[in-house]
C-alpha positions as CSV (number, residue, x, y, z in Angstrom):
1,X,31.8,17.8,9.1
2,X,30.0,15.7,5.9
3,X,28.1,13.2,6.1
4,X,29.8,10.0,4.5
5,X,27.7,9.0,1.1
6,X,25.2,6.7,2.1
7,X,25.6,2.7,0.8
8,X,22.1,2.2,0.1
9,X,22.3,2.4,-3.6
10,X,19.5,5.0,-3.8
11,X,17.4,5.6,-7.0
12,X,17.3,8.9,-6.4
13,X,20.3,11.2,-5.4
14,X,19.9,13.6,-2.4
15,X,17.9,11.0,-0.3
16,X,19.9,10.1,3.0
17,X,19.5,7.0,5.2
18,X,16.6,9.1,6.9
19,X,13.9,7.8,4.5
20,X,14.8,4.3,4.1
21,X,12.4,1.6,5.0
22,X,13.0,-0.4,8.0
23,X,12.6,-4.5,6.4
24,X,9.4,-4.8,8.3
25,X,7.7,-1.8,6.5
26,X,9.6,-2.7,3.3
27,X,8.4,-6.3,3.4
28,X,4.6,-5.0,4.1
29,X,4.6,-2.4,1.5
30,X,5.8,-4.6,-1.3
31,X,2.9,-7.0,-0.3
32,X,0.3,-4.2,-0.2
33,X,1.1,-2.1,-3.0
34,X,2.7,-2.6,-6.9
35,X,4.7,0.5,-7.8
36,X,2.4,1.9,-9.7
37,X,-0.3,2.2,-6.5
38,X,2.6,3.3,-4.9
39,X,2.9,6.2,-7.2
40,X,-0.4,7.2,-7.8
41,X,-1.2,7.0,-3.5
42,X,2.1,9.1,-3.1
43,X,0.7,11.6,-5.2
44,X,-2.6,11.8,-3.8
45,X,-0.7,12.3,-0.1
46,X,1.4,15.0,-1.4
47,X,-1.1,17.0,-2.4
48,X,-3.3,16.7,0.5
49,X,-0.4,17.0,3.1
50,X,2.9,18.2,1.5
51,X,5.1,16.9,4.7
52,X,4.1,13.2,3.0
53,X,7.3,14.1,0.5
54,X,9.9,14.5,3.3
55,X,9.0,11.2,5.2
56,X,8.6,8.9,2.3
57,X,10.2,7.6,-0.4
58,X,9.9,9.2,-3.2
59,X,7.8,6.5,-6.4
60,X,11.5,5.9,-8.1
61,X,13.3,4.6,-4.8
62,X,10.0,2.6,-3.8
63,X,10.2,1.1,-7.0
64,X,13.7,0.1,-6.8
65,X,13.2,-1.5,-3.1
66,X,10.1,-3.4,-4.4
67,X,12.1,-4.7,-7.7
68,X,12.8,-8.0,-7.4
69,X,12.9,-10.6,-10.1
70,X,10.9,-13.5,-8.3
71,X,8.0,-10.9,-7.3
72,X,5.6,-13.6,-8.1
73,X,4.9,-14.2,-4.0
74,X,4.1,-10.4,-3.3
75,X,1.6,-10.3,-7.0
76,X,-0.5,-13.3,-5.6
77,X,-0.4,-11.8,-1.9
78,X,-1.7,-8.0,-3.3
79,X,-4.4,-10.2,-5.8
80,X,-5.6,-12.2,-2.6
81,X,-5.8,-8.9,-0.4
82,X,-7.9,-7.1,-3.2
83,X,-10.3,-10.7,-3.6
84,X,-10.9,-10.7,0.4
85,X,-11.3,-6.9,0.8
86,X,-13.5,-6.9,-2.0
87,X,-15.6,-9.9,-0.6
88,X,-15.6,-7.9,2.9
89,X,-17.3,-5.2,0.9
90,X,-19.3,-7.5,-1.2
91,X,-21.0,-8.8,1.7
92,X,-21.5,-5.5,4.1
93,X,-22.9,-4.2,1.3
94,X,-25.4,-7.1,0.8
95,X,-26.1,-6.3,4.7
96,X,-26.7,-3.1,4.5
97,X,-29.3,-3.7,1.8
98,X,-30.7,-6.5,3.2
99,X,-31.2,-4.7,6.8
100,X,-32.3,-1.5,4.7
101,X,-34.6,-2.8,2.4
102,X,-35.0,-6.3,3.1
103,X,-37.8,-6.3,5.0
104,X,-37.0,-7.8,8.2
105,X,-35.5,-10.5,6.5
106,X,-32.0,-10.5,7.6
107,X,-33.0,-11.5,11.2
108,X,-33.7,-14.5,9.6
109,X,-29.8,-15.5,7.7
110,X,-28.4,-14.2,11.1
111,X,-27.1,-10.6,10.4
């Protein structure tokens, strides 16, 4: 008995309902990564773990899920998450040297 062709309007053939994105994880992804991250993390994964391939989207159908016209919203969420991460790092890093070679002197800003 076949399978009835899936609906989802798949960028790439041969991918069944299996490896779409629940909207949760769609919504999350498209606010964490442009396609082109997408594409380069998914090729990283793929060749450190090959079963990455049969439980993801492949870079073309992530692309067309994350295609939207007024992606203006997710841009300025992904540019926020990059300026606070990088601040997060900026500053443990500023720690670490401080603690390391600071000469006692971050006991005295509170780290």
């Amino acid at each position: 008995m076949a399978s009835p062709p899936s609906s989802s309007g798949s960028a790439v053939p041969g991918h069944s309902k299996s490896t779409d994105l629940d909207p949760i994880a769609r919504s999350a992804l498209r606010y964490t990564l442009s396609a082109k991250e997408y594409k380069l993390l998914h090729e990283y994964l793929i060749s450190r773990v090959p079963a990455v391939e049969r439980r993801t989207p492949p870079p073309p159908r992530y692309e067309a899920i994350v295609k939207k016209s007024d992606d203006y919203n997710a841009a300025a969420v992904r540019a926020s998450l990059r300026v606070a991460f990088g601040t997060f790092t900026a500053l443990k890093t500023w720690e670490f040297f401080l603690r390391r070679i600071g000469r006692g002197q971050a006991k005295r800003y509170g780290f």
